[in-house]
C-alpha positions as CSV (number, residue, x, y, z in Angstrom):
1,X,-11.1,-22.0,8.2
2,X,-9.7,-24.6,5.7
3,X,-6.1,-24.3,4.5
4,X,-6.1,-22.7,0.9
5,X,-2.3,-23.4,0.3
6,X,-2.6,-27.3,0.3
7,X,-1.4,-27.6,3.5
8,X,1.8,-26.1,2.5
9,X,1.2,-23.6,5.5
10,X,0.8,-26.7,7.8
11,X,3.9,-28.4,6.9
12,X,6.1,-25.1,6.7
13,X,5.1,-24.5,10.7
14,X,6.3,-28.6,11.2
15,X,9.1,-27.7,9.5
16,X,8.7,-28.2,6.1
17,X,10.9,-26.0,3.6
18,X,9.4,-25.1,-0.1
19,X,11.7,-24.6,-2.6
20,X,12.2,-23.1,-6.0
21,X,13.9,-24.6,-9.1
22,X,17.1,-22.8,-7.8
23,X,17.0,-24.6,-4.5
24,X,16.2,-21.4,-2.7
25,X,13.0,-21.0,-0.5
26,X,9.9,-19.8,-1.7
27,X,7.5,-16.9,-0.6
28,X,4.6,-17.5,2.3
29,X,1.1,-17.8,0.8
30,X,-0.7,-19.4,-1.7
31,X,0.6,-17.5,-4.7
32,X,4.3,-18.3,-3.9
33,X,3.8,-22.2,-5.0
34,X,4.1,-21.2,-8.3
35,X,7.4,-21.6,-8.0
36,X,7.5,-24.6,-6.4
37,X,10.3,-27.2,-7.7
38,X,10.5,-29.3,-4.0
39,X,9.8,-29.7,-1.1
40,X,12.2,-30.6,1.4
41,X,10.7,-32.5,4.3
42,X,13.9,-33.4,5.9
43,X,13.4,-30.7,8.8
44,X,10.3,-32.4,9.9
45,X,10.6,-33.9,13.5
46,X,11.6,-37.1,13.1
47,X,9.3,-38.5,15.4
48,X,6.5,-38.0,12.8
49,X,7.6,-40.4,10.9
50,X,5.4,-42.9,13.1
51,X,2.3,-40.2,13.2
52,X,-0.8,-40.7,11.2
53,X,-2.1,-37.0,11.1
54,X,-6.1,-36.5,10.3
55,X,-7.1,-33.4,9.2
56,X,-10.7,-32.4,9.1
57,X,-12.2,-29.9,7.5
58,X,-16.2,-28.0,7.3
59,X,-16.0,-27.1,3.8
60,X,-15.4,-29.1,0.7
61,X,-14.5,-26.1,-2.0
62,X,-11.7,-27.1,-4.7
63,X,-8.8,-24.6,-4.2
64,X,-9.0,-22.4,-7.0
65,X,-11.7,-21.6,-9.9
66,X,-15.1,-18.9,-9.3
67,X,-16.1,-21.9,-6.8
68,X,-12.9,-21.9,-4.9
69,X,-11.8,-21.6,-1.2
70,X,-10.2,-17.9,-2.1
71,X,-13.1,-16.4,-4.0
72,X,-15.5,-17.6,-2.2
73,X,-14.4,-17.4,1.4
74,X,-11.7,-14.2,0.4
75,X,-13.8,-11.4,1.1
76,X,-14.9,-12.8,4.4
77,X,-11.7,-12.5,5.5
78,X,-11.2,-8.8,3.8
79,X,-9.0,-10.2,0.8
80,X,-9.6,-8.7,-2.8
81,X,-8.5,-9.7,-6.5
């Protein structure tokens, strides 16, 4: 499957923090980058600084609309409105 949070779930598990206008972290999943203000990449393993990562992917949906990665692919995986 294709990531549906921007990669946001990809750079969390490097670690990545997300945070809110009040500095504090936001929720897991898609819905919680709402609140995005920042992200604060200086947990990331310093030895990616020198890594160029490729990321492939089998689908080319856009991330939201009645076309998107979530309504299309959601009920697949058992998710609902």
């Amino acid at each position: 499957s294709a990531t549906t949070d921007g990669g946001a779930g990809m750079l969390a598990a490097l670690g990545a923090r997300f945070l809110d206008a009040s500095g504090a972290p936001v929720g897991p999943g898609g819905a919680a980058l709402a609140d995005l203000a920042t992200a604060d990449l200086t947990g990331l393993d310093p030895r990616f600084a020198s890594v160029d990562l490729i990321l492939a992917s089998d689908v080319d949906n856009p991330l939201t609309g009645p076309k998107g990665a979530p309504a299309v692919y959601g009920p697949q995986k058992g998710a609902s409105p």
